[in-house]
Residue, then its C-alpha position, 0 to 999 in steps of 0.5 A: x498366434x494372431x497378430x496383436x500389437x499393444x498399446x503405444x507401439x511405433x511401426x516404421x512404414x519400412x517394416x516387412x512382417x512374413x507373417x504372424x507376429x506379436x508386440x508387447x507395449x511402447x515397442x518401436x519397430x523400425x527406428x530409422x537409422x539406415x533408411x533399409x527395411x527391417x524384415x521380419x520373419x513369421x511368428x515374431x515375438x516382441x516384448x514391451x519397450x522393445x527397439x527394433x532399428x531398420x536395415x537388419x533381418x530378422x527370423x522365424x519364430x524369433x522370441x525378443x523379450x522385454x526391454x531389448x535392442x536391435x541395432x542396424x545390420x544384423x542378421x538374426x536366425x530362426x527360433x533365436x531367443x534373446x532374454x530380457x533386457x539384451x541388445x545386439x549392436x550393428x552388423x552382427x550375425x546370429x545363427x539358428x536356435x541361439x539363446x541370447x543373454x549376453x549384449x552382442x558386440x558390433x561385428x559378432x558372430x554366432x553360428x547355429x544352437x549358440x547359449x551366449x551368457x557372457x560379456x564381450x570386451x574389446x582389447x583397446x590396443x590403442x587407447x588414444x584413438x577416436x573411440x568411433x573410428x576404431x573397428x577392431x576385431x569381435x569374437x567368434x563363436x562357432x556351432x553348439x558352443x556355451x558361454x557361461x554367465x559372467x564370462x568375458x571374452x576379450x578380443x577378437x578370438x574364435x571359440x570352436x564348435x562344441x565349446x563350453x566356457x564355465x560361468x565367470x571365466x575370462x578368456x583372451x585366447x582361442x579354442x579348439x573344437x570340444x573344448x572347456x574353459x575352467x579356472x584358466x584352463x583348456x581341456x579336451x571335452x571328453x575329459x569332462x563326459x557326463x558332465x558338460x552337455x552341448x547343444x551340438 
């Protein structure tokens, strides 16, 4: 891949490129809203209209398409995907190999081979607080696991390693290591052989 940056992009002078990359259209990279230089890892790809803000680091052989956000200080692994339209917000964590079509929370945490394609809802305990001020807990979400479409995590829970949330599910509590989330339910992956793959 040769370096190609479209028409009408915005590069920040803060911005560290490791190597090849390539930005789609209008793209801004490097907002500036810490005043930290935002790095770049070898082989980036940027969609169009994208917005990338200083102070975060980023991977190799990232893949960010069309119409993304990354907000400051967040760390974003290698070979990540993040799918059209989605924004990961400050101080997240991203880990190698994840795909990412769910918005990421501040304060979110996703280790290695992570299919994220959910929403992530706050509890709002104290609904008079300044909506600002308050930083509470964001969920966890621990290596290989799998978070369907639709579903809605809630709080600040940790979902174990090799976990698979089905599609639509809400879900307020934690899970064990090999876990399904169905209808409500907890139960043992093994029950399910054959029919849940992982990417653990």
């Amino acid at each position: 891949m040769n370096n190609h940056v479209g028409c009408g992009v915005v590069i920040n002078s803060s911005v560290n490129f490791q190597g090849r990359y390539h930005i789609g259209n209008y793209s801004i990279i490097g907002e500036n809203s810490s005043g930290n230089a935002l790095n770049i890892g070898n082989d980036a790809c940027i969609g169009s209209f994208c917005l990338l803000y200083d102070g975060s680091q980023l991977g190799c052989n990232i893949e960010i398409d069309d119409y993304c956000a990354i907000y400051s200080n967040v760390v974003v692994g290698n070979r990540v995907k993040l799918l059209y339209g989605k924004k990961i917000y400050s101080k997240s964590i991203i880990g190698d190999d994840c795909i990412i079509g769910g918005n990421v929370p501040e304060r979110m945490i996703l280790s290695d081979r992570v299919t994220f394609m959910g929403e992530v809802a706050h509890s709002h305990y104290n609904p008079k607080s300044n909506w600002d001020t308050t930083d509470e807990p964001s969920p966890e979400i621990g290596e290989g696991s799998i978070i369907g479409v639709n579903s809605l995590i809630i709080g600040g829970i940790r979902i174990g390693k090799n976990c698979y949330v089905s599609a639509g599910e809400i879900l307020r509590c934690d899970l064990p290591d090999d876990s399904v989330f169905l209808k409500g339910k907890i139960y043992s992956l093994s029950s399910f052989k054959g029919l849940f793959q992982t990417r653990y």
